[in-house]
C-alpha positions as MATLAB code, in Angstrom:
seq = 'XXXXXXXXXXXXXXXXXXXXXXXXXXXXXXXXXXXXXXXXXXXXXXXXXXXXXXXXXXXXXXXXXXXXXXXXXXXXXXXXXXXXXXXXX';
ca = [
     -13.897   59.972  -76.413;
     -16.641   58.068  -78.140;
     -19.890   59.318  -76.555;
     -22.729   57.300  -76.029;
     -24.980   55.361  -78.862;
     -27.885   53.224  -78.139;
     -28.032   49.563  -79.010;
     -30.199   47.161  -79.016;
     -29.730   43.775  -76.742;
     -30.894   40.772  -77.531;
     -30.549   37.596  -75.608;
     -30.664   33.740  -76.679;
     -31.048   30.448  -75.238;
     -29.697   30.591  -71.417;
     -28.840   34.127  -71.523;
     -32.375   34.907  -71.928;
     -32.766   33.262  -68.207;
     -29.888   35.330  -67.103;
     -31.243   38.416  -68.616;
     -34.790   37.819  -67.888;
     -35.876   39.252  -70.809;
     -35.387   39.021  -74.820;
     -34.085   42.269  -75.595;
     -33.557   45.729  -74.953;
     -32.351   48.413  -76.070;
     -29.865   50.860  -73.802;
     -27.297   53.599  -74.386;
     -23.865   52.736  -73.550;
     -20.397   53.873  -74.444;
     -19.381   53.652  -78.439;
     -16.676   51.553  -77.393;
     -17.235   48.223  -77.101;
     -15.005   47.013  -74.264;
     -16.239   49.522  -72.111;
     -20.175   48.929  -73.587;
     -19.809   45.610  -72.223;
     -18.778   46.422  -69.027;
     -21.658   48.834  -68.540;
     -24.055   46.238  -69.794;
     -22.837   44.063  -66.599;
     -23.397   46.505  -64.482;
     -26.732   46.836  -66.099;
     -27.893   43.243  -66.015;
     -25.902   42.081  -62.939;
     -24.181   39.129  -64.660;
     -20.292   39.282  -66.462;
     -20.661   39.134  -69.908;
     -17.133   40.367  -70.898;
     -15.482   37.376  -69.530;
     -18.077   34.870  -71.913;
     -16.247   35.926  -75.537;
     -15.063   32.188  -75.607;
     -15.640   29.670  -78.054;
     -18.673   28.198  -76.722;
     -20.474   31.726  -75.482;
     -20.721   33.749  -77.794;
     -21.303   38.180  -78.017;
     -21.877   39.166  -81.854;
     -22.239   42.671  -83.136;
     -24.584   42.969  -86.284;
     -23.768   39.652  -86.803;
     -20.022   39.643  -86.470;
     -17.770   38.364  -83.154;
     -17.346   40.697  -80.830;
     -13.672   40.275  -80.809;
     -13.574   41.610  -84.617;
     -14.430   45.354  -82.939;
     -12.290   44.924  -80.603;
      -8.985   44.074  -82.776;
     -10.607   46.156  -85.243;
     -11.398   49.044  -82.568;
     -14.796   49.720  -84.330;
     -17.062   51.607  -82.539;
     -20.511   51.163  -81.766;
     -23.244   52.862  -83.389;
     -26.694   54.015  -82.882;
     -28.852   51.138  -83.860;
     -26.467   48.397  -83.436;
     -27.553   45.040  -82.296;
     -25.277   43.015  -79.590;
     -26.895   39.161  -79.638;
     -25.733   37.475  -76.691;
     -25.889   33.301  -77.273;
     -24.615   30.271  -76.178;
     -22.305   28.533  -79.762;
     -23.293   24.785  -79.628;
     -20.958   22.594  -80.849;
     -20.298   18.417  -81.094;
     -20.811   15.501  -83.559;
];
């Protein structure tokens, strides 16, 4: 068992609308997969089923998917950026 760490939340482009705010900053579980599903429950809006190419969920920075192969916990003071990856030519 992990235990709880609080993160902050931050939330770009049309996840801001989604989120109705900019950030936060919550406690949820140190691991991620079940972090994210408590920050659904939270917001009211899936957020585990946008890791894609085009929707992105980055830890400090890095892909969310990186903890998750990695299984890295969370830690107090992380940042989770949720944004929409814009691609094209």
């Amino acid at each position: 068992m992990n235990g709880k760490v609080s993160v902050q939340l931050q939330f770009l482009g049309s996840f801001r609308d989604l989120a109705g705010k900019k950030h936060d900053i919550v406690e949820v579980d140190a691991d991620v997969t079940k972090a994210l599903l408590e920050i659904e429950q939270m917001l009211g809006f899936h957020c585990s089923n946008r890791i894609s190419e085009t929707e992105g969920i980055f830890i400090n920075g890095r892909h969310v998917c990186f903890f998750i192969e990695q299984n890295k916990p969370l830690k107090d003071g992380d940042t989770i950026t949720f944004l929409h990856l814009v691609g094209g030519g």
